[in-house]
N, C-alpha and C positions, 0 to 999 in steps of 0.2 A: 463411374465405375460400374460394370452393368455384374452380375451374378458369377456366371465364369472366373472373372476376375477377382471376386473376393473371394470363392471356396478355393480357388488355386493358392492365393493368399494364406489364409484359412490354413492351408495342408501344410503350408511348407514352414509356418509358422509353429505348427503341431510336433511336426519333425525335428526340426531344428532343437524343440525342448527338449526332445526326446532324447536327441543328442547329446546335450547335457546332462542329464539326469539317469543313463545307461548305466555308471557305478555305482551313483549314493542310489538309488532307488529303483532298480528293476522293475518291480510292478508299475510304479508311475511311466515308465517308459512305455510297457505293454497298452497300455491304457490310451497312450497318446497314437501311438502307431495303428491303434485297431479304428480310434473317432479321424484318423485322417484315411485309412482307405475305406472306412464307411461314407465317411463325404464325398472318397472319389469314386464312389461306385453310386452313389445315389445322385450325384451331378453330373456324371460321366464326364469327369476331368482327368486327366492321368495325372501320376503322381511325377514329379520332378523325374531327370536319368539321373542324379546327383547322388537320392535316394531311393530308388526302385529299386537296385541289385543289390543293396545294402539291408534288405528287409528281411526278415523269413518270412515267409508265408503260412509257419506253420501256428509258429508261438509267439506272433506279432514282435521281435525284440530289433533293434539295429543293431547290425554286427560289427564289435570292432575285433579284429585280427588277436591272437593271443589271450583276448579275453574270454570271450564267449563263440568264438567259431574257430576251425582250424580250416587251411588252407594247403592244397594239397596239387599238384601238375600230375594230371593222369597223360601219359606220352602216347600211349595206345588209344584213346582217343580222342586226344591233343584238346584238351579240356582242360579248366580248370574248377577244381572242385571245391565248392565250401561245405562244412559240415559243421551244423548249429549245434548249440550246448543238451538242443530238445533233442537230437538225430535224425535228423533230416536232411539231406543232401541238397544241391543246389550244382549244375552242370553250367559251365558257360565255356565257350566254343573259342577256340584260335588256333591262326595260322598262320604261316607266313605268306609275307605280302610278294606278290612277284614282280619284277619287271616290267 
């Protein structure tokens, strides 16, 4: 298992508690999500698509739906938006698929 492979390891491992621990523990989440993209910035490994869109960038938290982020279809520029509990926006782009 060369290097690569275990800070990828590492991350998703990080995340995953994160996940878990999102309602009893807030700060322990913060804490796991900030040591797994310090890892991915220091190994330059990207972090899973599973949990990348799932992250804020601002206030290190994972976002579940209803709890800590609201979720929003902007039609005008066919987006969808999240908006963290910190207030921080988050854009992601859709469209229909053609023919």
């Amino acid at each position: 298992m060369n290097k690569r492979e275990l800070v990828l390891e590492r991350i998703e491992w990080l995340l995953a508690l994160a996940e878990q621990f999102v309602k009893k523990n807030p700060e322990r989440t913060k804490r796991y999500v900030f040591l797994a993209r310090k890892l991915s910035s220091r190994y330059r490994v990207g972090i899973p698509k599973r949990f990348k869109k799932r992250i804020c960038k601002i206030c290190n938290t994972i976002w579940i739906p209803g709890y800590n982020v609201k979720i929003r279809l902007n039609k005008r520029l066919k987006a969808v938006e999240y908006v963290c509990a910190c207030g921080s926006l988050r854009r992601f782009g859709y469209s229909k698929k053609r023919d």
